[in-house]
N, C-alpha and C positions, 0 to 999 in steps of 0.2 A: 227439415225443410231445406231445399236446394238455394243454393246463393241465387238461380235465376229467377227462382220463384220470386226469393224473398224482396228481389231488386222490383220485379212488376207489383207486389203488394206495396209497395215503398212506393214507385213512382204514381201509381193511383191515392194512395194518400195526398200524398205530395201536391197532387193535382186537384184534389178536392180540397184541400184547405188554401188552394190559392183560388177557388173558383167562390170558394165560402166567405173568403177575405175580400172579393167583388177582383182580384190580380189579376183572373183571366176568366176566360169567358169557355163554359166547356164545349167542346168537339168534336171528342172523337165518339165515332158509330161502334157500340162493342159489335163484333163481328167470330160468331160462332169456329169453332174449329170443327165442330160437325154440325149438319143444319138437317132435320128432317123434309124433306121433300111431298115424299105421301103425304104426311102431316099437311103441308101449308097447302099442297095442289085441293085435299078432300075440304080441306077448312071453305076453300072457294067453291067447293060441288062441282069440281072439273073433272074430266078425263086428261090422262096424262095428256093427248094429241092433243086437247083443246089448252091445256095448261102451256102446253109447247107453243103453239101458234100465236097465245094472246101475249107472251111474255116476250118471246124471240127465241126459245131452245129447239131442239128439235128432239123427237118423237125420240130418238135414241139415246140422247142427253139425261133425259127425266128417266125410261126405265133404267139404266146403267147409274144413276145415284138413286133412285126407290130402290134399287135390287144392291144396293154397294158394291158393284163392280168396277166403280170409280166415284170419286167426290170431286163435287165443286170447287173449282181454284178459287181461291181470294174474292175477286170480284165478281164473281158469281154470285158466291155466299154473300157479300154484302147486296148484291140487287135482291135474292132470295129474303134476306131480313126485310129490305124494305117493300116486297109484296107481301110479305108478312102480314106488316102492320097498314099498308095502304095498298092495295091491289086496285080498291074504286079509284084513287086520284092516278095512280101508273097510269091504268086507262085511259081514263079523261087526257092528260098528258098526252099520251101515243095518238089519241084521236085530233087534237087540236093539232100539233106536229103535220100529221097526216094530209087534214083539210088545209093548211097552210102550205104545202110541198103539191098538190095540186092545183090553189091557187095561183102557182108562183108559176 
């Protein structure tokens, strides 16, 4: 095992037995270093274009990570975990936003 490994197995312990102790309160979003894209787009029953358009990427975004010609920087991949797991509320989200910025 590498010393970097071993330091991120350390500092996750670390953090769960202070979160287990009530010391702190946990955080952080684990955030893939590869994220499947087809996966989470077909999980929704979209087409790439429509997956683009409802999220913010654009048509060329999603084939070039479906086809790994490129991956999602950092906060990509953390917006992609959380259409993951909430694609309905993003929406709801983006739509309330939306009808508020033309109210305004």
């Amino acid at each position: 095992m590498t010393k970097k490994a071993f330091n991120k197995i350390a500092e996750g312990l670390n953090e769960a037995l202070s979160i287990a102790r009530g010391q702190a309160k946990p955080f952080k979003l684990h955030v893939p270093s590869e994220i499947d894209v087809r996966s989470i787009r077909k999980d929704l029953g979209m087409s790439q274009e429509d997956f683009g358009l409802e999220f913010g990427f654009t048509l060329d975004q999603v084939r070039n990570w479906e086809q790994r010609r490129t991956r999602p920087t950092h906060g990509e991949r953390t917006y992609l975990v959380l259409i993951a797991h909430k694609a309905k509320e993003i929406m709801k989200l983006r739509d309330e936003v939306r009808r508020k910025a033309r109210a305004a």
